[in-house]
C-alpha positions as CSV (number, residue, x, y, z in Angstrom):
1,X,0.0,0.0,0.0
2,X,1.3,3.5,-0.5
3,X,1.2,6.3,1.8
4,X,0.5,9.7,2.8
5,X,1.9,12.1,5.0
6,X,0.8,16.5,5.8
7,X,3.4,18.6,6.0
8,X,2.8,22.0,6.9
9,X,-0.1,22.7,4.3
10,X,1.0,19.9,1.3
11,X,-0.1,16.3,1.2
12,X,2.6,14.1,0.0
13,X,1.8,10.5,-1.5
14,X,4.2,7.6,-2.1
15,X,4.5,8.3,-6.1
16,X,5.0,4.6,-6.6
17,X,1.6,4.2,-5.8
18,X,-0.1,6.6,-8.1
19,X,-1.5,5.5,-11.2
20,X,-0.8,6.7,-14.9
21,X,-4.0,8.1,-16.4
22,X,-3.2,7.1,-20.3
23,X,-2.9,10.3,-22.8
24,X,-5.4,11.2,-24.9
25,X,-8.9,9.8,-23.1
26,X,-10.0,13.8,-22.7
27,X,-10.7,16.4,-25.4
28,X,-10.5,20.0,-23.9
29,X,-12.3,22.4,-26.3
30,X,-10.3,25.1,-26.7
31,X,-13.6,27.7,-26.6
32,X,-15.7,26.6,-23.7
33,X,-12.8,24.9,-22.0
34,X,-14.9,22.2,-20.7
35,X,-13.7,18.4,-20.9
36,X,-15.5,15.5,-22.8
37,X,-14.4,11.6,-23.5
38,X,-12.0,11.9,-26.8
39,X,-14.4,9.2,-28.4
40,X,-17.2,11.0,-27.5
41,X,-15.8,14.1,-29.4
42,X,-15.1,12.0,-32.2
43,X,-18.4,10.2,-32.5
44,X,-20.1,13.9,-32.3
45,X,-18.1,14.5,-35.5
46,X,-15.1,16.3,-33.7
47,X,-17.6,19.0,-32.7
48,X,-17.9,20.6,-28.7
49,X,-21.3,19.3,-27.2
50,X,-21.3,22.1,-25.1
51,X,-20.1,25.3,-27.8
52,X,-20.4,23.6,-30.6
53,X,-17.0,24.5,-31.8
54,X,-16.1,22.4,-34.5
55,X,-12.5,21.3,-34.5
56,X,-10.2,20.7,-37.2
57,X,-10.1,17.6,-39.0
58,X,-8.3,16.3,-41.7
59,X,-9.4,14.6,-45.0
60,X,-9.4,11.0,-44.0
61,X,-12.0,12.3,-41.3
62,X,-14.5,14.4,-44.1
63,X,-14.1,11.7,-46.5
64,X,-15.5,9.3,-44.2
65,X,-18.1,11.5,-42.5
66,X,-19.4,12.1,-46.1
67,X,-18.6,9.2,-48.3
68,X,-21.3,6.1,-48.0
69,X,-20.0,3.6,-45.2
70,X,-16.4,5.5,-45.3
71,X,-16.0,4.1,-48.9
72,X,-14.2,5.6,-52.0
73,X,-11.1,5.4,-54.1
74,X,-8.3,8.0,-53.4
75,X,-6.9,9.2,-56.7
76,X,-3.4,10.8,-56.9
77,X,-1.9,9.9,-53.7
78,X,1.7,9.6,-54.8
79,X,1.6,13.3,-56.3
80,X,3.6,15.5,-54.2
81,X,6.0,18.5,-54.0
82,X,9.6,19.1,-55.1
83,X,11.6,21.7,-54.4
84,X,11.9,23.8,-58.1
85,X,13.3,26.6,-56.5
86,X,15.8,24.5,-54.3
87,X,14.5,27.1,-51.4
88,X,16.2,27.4,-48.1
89,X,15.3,30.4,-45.4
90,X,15.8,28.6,-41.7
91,X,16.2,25.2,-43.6
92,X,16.0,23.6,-47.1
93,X,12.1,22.8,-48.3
94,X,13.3,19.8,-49.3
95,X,13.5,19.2,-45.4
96,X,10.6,20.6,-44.5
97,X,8.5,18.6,-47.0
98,X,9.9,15.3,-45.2
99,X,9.4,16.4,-41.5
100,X,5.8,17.1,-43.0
101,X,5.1,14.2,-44.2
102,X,6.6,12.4,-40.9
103,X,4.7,14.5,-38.9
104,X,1.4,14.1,-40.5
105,X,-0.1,10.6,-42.4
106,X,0.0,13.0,-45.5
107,X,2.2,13.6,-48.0
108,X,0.9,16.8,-49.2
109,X,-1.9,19.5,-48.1
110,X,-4.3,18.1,-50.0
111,X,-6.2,14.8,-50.8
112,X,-8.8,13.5,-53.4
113,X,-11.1,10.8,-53.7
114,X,-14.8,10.2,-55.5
115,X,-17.4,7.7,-54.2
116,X,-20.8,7.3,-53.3
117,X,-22.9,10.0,-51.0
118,X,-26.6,9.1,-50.6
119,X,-26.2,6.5,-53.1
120,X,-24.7,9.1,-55.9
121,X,-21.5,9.5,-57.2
122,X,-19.4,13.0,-56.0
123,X,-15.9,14.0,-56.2
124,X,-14.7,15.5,-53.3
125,X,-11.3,17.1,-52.4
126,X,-10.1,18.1,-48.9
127,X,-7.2,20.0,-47.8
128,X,-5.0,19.0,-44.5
129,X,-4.4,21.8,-42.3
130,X,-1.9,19.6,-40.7
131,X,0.7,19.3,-43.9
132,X,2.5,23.0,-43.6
133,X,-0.7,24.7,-43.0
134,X,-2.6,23.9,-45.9
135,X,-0.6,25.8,-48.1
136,X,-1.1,25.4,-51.8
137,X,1.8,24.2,-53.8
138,X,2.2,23.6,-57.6
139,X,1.2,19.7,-56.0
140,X,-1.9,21.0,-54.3
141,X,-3.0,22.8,-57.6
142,X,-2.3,19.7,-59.4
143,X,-4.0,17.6,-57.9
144,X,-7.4,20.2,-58.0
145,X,-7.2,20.4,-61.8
146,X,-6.7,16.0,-61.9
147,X,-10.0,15.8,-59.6
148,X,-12.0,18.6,-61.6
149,X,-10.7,16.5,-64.9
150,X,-12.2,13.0,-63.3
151,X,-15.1,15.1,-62.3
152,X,-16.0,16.2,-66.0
153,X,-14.9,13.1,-67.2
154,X,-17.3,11.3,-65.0
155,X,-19.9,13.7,-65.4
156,X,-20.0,13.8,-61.2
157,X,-20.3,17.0,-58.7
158,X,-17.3,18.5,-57.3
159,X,-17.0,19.2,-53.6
160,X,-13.8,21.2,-52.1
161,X,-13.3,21.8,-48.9
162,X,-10.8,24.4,-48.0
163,X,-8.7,25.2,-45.0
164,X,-5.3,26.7,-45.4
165,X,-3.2,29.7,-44.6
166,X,-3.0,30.7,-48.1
167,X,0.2,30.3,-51.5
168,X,3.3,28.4,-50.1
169,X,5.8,30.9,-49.9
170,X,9.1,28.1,-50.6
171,X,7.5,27.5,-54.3
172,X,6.7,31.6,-54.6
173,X,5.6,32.1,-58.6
174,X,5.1,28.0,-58.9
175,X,3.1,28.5,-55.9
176,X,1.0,31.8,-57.0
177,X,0.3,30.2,-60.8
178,X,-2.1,27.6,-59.0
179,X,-4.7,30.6,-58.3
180,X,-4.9,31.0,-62.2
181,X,-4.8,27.5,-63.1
182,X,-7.3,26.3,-60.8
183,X,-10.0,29.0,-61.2
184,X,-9.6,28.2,-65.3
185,X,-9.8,25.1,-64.7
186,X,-13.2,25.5,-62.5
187,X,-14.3,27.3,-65.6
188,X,-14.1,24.1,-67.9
189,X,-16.5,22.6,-65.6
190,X,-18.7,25.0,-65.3
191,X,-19.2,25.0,-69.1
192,X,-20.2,21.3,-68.3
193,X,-22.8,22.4,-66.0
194,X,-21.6,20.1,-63.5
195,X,-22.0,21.7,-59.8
196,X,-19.1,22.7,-57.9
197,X,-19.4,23.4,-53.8
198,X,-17.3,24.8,-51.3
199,X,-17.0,24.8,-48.3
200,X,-15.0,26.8,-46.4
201,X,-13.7,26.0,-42.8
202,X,-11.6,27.1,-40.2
203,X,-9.5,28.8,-41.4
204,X,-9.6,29.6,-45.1
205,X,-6.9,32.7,-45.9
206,X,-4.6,33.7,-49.1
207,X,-4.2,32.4,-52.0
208,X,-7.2,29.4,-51.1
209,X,-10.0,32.9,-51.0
210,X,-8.8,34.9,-53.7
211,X,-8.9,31.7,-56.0
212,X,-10.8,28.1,-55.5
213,X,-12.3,28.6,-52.5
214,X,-14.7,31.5,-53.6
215,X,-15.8,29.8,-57.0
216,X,-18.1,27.6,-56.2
217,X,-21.6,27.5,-57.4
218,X,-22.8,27.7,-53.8
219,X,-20.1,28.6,-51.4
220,X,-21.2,27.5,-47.7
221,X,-18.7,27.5,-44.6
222,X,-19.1,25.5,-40.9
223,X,-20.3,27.5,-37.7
224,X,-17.4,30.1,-36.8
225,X,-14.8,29.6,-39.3
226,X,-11.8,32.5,-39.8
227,X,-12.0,33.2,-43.4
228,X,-10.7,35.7,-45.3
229,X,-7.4,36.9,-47.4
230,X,-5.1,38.6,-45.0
231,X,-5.4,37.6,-40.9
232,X,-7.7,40.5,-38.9
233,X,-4.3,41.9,-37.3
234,X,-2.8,42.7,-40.8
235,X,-6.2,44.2,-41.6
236,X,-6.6,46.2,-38.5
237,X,-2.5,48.1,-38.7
238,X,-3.4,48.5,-42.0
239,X,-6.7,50.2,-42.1
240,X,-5.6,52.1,-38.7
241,X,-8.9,50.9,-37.6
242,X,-11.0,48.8,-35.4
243,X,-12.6,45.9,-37.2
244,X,-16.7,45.3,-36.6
245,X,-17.5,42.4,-34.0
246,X,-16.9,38.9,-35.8
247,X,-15.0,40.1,-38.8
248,X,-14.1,37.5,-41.0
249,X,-15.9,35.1,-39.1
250,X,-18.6,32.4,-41.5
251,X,-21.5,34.3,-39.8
252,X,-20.1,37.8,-40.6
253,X,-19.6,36.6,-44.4
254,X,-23.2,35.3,-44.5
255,X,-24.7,38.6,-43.4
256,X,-22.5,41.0,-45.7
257,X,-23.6,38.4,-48.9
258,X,-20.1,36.3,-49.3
259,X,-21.9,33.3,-48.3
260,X,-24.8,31.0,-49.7
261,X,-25.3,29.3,-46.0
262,X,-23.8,28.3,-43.0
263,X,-23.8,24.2,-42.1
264,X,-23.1,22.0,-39.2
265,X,-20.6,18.9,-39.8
266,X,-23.5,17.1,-38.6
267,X,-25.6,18.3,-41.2
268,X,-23.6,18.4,-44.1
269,X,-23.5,15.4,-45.9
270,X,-27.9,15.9,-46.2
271,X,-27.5,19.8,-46.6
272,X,-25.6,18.8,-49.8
273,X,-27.1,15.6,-50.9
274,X,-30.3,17.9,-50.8
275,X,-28.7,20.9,-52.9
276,X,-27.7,18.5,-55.5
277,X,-31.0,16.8,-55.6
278,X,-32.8,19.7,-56.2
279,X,-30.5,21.0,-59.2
280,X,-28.6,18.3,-60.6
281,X,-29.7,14.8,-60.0
């Protein structure tokens, strides 16, 4: 048995008989601050029961929120960055792109897959936060223009959901030709007439909002997402003056006309089955 002892006004215990509570049972929502079981979190689709503030995900976690039983085929997985520019500032890119990869399951900021929602075929791209913040690189923009080429190919609805700080810096011009070649690209399948949504989460800056992001036929964001092109800060020293309550927050974009409609994660896989019901299917 261990043991106890007061000294003064401390309690000491016998450390050997304390016990280890494992890592990573507890989500604390960094909002509200209150505590809930990490699978409860997870099972209420990574969003706070008490605030409703919904957490980042990646794609692996959209893909099987929205996808029919978590099912669909991942197209261009091995398509990744190099380093044209052979950029170094604190280190080489070429470095940074590996500790990326090890520190996330991703090997770029972006991933793509098609499959069945509701029973009907959609292509659906989602961009990892996690990989160097979602930055787009000549890869990222790539990949975009492969899935909207599978999407008119297949004749299927496009679905891209953005979060990312914006152009990746290391690639500069390689990085900043994506804006053009994805929004031309968009404009191929909108001559199709094949819908295209997006869906704009936390957060969605740069280079993402002044090109892809901001194209789709309906654009719709989650509950509280930071979007915008430069961060409220940069804004604020640069105007010289205060910014309204909620700038560049999803519900300030709604009001001012920037947005279609807001969704919860719970909600969005019917919100968008339904839109495409009503106008293509």
């Amino acid at each position: 048995m261990g043991w106890f002892k007061r000294k003064n006004q401390g309690i000491f215990t016998d450390s050997k008989s304390k016990k280890d509570v494992p890592k990573g049972l507890w989500y604390k929502c960094p909002q509200c601050k209150q505590l809930s079981p990490k699978k409860e979190h997870e099972k209420n689709f990574s969003v706070c029961s008490y605030c409703d503030y919904h957490s980042r995900i990646n794609s692996i976690q959209y893909f099987s929120i929205l996808f029919d039983e978590g099912k669909y085929k991942e197209t261009n997985n091995n398509l990744k960055s190099l380093d044209p520019l052979l950029f170094i500032d604190t280190k080489k890119y070429s470095d940074r792109l590996k500790e990326a990869e090890e520190a996330s399951i991703f090997n770029e900021a972006i991933s793509t897959a098609y499959g069945k929602m509701n029973g009907k075929l959609i292509a659906i791209a989602v961009m990892n936060f996690e990989f160097i913040g979602g930055s787009i690189s000549s890869a990222v923009g790539e990949k975009i223009c492969r899935i909207i080429k599978l999407s008119i190919k297949k004749k299927i609805p496009l679905l891209i959901i953005s979060k990312s700080g914006g152009a990746r810096m290391m690639e500069a011009a390689f990085s900043l030709m994506q804006l053009a070649k994805t929004s031309a690209h968009l404009s191929l399948l909108s001559k199709e007439k094949i819908p295209y949504i997006s869906l704009l989460t936390d957060p969605t800056f740069g280079g993402a909002t002044a090109s892809f992001s901001m194209l789709g036929d309906i654009n719709i964001a989650e509950p509280n997402a930071l979007i915008g092109f430069a961060g409220p800060r940069v804004v604020k020293e640069t105007i010289g003056k205060d910014l309204p309550e909620g700038f560049q927050k999803s519900e300030f974009l709604l009001e001012k006309g920037f947005l279609d409609f807001i969704v919860h994660r719970k909600n969005l896989k019917e919100k968008i089955s339904d839109f495409l019901n009503m106008v293509y299917y």
